[in-house]
C-alpha positions as CSV (number, residue, x, y, z in Angstrom):
1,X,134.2,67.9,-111.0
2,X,137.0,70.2,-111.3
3,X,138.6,73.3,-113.2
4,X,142.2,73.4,-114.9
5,X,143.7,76.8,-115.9
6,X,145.5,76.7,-119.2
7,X,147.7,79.7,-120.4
8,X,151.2,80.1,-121.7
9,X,152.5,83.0,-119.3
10,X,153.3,83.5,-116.0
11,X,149.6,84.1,-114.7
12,X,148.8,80.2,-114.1
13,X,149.4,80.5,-110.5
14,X,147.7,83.5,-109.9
15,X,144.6,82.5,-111.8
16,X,144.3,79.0,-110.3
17,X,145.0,80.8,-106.4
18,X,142.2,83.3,-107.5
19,X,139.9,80.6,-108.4
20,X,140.7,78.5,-105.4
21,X,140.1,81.3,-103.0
22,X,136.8,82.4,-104.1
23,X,135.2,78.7,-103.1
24,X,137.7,76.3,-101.1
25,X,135.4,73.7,-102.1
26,X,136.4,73.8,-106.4
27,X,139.4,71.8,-106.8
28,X,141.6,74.2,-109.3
29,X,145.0,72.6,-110.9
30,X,147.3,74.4,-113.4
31,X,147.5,72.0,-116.6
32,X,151.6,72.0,-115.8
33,X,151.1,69.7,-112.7
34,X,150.0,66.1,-111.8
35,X,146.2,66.5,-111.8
36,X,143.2,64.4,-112.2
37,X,142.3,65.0,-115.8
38,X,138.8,62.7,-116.1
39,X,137.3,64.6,-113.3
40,X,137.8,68.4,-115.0
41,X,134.7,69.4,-116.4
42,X,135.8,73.5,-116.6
43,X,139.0,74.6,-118.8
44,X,139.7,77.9,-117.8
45,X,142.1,79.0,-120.7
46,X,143.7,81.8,-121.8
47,X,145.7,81.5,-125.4
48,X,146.1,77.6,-124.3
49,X,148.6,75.2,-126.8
50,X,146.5,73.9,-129.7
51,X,145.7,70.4,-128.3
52,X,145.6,71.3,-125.1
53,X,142.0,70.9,-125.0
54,X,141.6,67.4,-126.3
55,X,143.2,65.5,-123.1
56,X,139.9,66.0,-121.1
57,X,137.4,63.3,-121.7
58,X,134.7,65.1,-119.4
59,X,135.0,68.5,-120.0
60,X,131.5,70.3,-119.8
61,X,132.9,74.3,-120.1
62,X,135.8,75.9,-122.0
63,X,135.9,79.2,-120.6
64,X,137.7,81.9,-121.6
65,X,139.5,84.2,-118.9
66,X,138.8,87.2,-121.0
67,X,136.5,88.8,-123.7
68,X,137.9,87.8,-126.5
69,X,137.6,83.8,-128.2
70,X,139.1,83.8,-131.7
71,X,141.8,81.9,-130.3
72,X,139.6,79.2,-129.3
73,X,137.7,79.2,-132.4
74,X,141.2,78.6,-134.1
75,X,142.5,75.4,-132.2
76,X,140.8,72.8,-135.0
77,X,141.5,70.0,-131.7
78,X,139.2,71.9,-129.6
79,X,136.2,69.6,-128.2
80,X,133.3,70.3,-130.5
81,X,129.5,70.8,-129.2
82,X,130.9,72.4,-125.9
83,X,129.9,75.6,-124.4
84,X,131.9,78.1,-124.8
85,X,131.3,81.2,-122.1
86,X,133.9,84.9,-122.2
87,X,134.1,87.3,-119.9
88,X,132.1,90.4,-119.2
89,X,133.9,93.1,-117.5
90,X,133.0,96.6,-116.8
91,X,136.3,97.0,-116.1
92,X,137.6,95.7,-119.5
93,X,135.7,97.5,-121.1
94,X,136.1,101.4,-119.5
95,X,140.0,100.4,-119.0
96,X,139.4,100.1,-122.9
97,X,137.7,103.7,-123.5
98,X,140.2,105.2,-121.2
99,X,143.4,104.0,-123.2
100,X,141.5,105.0,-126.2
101,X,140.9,108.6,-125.2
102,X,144.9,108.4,-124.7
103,X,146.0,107.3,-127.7
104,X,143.7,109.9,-129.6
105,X,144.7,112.8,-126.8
106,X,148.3,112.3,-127.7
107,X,147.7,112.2,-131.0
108,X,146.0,115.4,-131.4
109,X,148.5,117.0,-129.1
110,X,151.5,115.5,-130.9
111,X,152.9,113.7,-128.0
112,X,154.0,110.8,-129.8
113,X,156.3,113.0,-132.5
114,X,157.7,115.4,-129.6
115,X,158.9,112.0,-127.8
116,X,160.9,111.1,-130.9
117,X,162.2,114.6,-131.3
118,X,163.5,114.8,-127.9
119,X,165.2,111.2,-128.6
120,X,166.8,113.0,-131.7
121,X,167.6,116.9,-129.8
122,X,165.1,118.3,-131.9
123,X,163.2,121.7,-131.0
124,X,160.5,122.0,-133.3
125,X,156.8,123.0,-132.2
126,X,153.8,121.7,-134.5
127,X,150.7,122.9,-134.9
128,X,148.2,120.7,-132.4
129,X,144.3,119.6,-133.6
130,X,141.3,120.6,-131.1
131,X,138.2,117.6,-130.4
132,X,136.0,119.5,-132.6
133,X,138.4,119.3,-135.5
134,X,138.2,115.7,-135.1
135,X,135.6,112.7,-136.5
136,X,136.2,109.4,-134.4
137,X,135.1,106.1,-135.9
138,X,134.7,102.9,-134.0
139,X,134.7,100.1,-135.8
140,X,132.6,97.5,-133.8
141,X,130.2,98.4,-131.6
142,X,130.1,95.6,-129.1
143,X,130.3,96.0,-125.1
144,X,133.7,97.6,-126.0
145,X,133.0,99.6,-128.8
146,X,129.8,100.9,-127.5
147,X,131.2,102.1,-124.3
148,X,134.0,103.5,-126.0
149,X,131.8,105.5,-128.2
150,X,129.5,106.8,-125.7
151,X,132.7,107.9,-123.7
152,X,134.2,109.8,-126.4
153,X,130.7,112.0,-126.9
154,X,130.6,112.3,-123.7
155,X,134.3,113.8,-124.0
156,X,132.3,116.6,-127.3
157,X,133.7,114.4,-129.7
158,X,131.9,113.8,-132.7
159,X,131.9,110.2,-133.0
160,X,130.2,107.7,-135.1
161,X,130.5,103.7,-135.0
162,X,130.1,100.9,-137.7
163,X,128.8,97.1,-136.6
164,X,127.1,94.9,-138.9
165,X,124.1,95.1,-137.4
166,X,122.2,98.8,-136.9
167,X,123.2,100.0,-133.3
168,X,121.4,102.8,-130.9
169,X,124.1,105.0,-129.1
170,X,123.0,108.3,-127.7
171,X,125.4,110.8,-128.8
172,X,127.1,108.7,-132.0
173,X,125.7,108.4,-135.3
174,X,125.4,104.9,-136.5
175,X,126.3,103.0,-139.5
176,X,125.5,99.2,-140.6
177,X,126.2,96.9,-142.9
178,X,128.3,96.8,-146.1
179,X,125.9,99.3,-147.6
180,X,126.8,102.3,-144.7
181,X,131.0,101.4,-144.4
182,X,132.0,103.4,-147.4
183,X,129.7,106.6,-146.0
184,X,131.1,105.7,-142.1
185,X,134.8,105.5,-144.0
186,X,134.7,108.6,-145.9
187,X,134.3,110.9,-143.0
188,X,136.3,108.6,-140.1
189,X,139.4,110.8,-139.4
190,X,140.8,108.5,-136.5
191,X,139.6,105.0,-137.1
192,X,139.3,102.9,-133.5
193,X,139.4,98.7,-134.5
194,X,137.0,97.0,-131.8
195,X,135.6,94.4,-134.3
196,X,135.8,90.4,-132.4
197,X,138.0,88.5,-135.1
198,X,136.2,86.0,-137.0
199,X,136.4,85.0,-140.8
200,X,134.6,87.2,-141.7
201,X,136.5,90.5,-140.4
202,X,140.0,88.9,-140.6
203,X,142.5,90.9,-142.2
204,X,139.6,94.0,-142.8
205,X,142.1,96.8,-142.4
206,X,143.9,96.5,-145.0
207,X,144.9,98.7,-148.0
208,X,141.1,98.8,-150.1
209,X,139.5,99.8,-146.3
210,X,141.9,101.8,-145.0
211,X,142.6,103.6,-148.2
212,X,139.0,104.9,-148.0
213,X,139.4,106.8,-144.8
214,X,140.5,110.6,-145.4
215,X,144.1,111.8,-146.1
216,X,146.3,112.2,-143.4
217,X,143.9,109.8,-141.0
218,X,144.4,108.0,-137.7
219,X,144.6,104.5,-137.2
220,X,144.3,102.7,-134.0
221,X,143.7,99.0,-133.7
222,X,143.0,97.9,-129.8
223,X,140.8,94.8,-131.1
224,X,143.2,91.6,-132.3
225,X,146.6,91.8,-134.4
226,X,144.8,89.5,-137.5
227,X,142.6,92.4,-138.6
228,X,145.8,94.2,-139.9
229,X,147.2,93.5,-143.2
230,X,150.5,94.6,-141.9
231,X,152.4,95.5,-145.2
232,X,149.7,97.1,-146.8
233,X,149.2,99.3,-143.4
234,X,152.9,100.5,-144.0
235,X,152.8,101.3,-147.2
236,X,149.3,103.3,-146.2
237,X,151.6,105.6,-144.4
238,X,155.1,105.4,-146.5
239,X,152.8,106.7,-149.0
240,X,151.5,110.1,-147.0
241,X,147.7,108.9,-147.0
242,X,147.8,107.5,-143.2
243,X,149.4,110.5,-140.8
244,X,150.1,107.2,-138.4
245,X,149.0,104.6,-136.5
246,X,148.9,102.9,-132.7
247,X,149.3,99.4,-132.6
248,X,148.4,97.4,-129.2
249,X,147.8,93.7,-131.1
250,X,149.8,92.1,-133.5
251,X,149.8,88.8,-135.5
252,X,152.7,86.9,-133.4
253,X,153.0,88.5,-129.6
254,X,156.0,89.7,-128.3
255,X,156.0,91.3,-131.6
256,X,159.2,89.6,-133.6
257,X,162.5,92.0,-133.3
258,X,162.7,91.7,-136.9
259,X,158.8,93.2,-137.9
260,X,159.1,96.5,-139.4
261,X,156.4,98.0,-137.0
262,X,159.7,98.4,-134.5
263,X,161.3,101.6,-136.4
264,X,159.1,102.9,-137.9
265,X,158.4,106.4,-136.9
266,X,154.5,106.3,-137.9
267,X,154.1,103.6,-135.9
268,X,153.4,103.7,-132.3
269,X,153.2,100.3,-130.2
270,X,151.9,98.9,-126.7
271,X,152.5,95.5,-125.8
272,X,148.8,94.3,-125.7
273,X,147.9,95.8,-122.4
274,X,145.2,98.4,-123.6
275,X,142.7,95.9,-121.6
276,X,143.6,92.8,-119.2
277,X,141.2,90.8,-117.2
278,X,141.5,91.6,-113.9
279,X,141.1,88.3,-111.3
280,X,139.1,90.2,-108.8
281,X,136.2,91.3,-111.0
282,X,136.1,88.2,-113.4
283,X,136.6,85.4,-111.0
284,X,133.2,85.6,-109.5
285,X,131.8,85.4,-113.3
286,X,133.6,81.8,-113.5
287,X,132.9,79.9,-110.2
288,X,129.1,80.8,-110.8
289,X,129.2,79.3,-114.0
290,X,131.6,76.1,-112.3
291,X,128.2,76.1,-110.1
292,X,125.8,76.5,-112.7
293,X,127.5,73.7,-114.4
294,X,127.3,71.7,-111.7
295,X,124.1,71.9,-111.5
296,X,122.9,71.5,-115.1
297,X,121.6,75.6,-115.0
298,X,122.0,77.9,-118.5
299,X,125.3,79.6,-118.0
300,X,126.2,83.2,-118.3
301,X,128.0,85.2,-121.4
302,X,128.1,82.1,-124.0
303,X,129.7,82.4,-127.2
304,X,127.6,82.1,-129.9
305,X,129.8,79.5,-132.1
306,X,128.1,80.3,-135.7
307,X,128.9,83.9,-135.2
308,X,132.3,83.5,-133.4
309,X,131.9,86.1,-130.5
């Protein structure tokens, strides 16, 4: 038995080195080099090439080396009938809550539009918003979500959170279901995406969602760049009825030079690094499951492959 790291950027080394060090006795290999491909029976993967999968005739795990899975769940070549496991990280998720509360913060405070008046000399002071003038909504109210929420009351926000199914957060009023989105919508002045991407919530913000949330609202989407119906987002705010939006996932990452996102001034943009795995804290999570595997035990965090996530 052995584990191969898949991914398409330059963290192969670094994971498999990671992996390897936690137990000297797992054989790791990057899927670049020479390696033994009957005897994997973990695919650690990350964004992997569709097909990549399919060259393992005795692989037992496909794990991803974060939270999210839609990408698996999109290779049609994958192995089928195989566990799928994700990560859980505390640190994922406050690292999460924490750009969040930044994103909103500078928002508020009008960071973002003083940074593109100093690019343009201008001197023009604007009237700021306070947390209690505010209503945050978090769409999703998974690991992520949840903690983000609870963080923000913690913060005297007044926050309330959507999910499909009814959630308990102290501090945050609750809504579920298709019945409770218009109500959650209506009063949402900053809207936080933390949805998993499945069929079922892929390309939810878009214009007859968004258009439902106040005048001059907030949009932030932290979750995956294929709940965004990007051209109906723009006109959203071309129009006046969005005041602006922070982007931190796109459709096709790095984000095209060419994608109107780039210049325009209601948009602002982070390269998808609201949240990253970090080795330290998830690499234990993996090798126990390469151990529980190899032992024929349940493993830890499985994706429920009906539901996507």
């Amino acid at each position: 038995m052995a584990i191969v790291v898949i991914r398409q950027d330059d963290r192969i080394d670094l994971w498999k080195n990671a992996l390897q060090n936690a137990d000297t006795a797992v054989n790791v290999y990057s899927y670049l080099e020479e390696h033994p491909k009957e005897e994997i029976s973990m695919a650690v993967i990350w964004k992997h090439p569709k097909g990549s999968l399919t060259d393992y005739p005795n692989l037992k795990c496909i794990a991803s080396a974060g939270a999210g899975v839609d990408y698996i769940f999109e290779d049609d070549t994958r192995p089928k009938n195989i566990p799928i496991t994700r990560i859980v990280d505390p640190y994922l998720a406050s690292d999460m809550s924490e750009h969040v509360l930044a994103v909103i913060l500078a928002h508020l405070k009008n960071l973002n539009q003083y940074k593109l008046d100093q690019v343009s000399h201008v001197w023009q002071p604007k009237q700021y918003m306070r947390i209690k003038d505010v209503t945050i909504g978090i769409l999703g109210l998974g690991e992520l979500g949840a903690l983000t929420a609870s963080d923000l009351s913690s913060y005297n926000f007044n926050v309330q959170g959507w999910s499909r199914s009814k959630k308990d957060i102290e501090g945050v009023q609750t809504f579920a279901g298709a019945a409770e989105q218009k109500e959650f919508l209506n009063a949402t002045d900053i809207l936080v995406c933390l949805l998993p991407l499945t069929p079922a919530t892929e390309g939810i913000l878009n214009e007859d969602l968004l258009s439902q949330l106040p005048k001059n609202a907030f949009v932030i989407n932290v979750a995956r760049g294929g709940h965004m119906v990007d051209n109906e987002l723009i006109a959203l705010l071309d129009s006046g009825h969005l005041s602006g939006a922070c982007l931190d996932v796109y459709h096709t990452e790095p984000l095209p030079k060419s994608h109107p996102f780039w210049n325009h001034k209601k948009v602002h943009m982070t390269p998808h690094y609201a949240s990253v795995s970090d080795t330290s804290s998830v690499i234990p999570q993996i090798i126990e499951n390469y151990k529980r595997l190899s032992s024929g035990e349940k493993l830890q965090n499985l994706v429920d492959s009906d539901k996507g996530y």
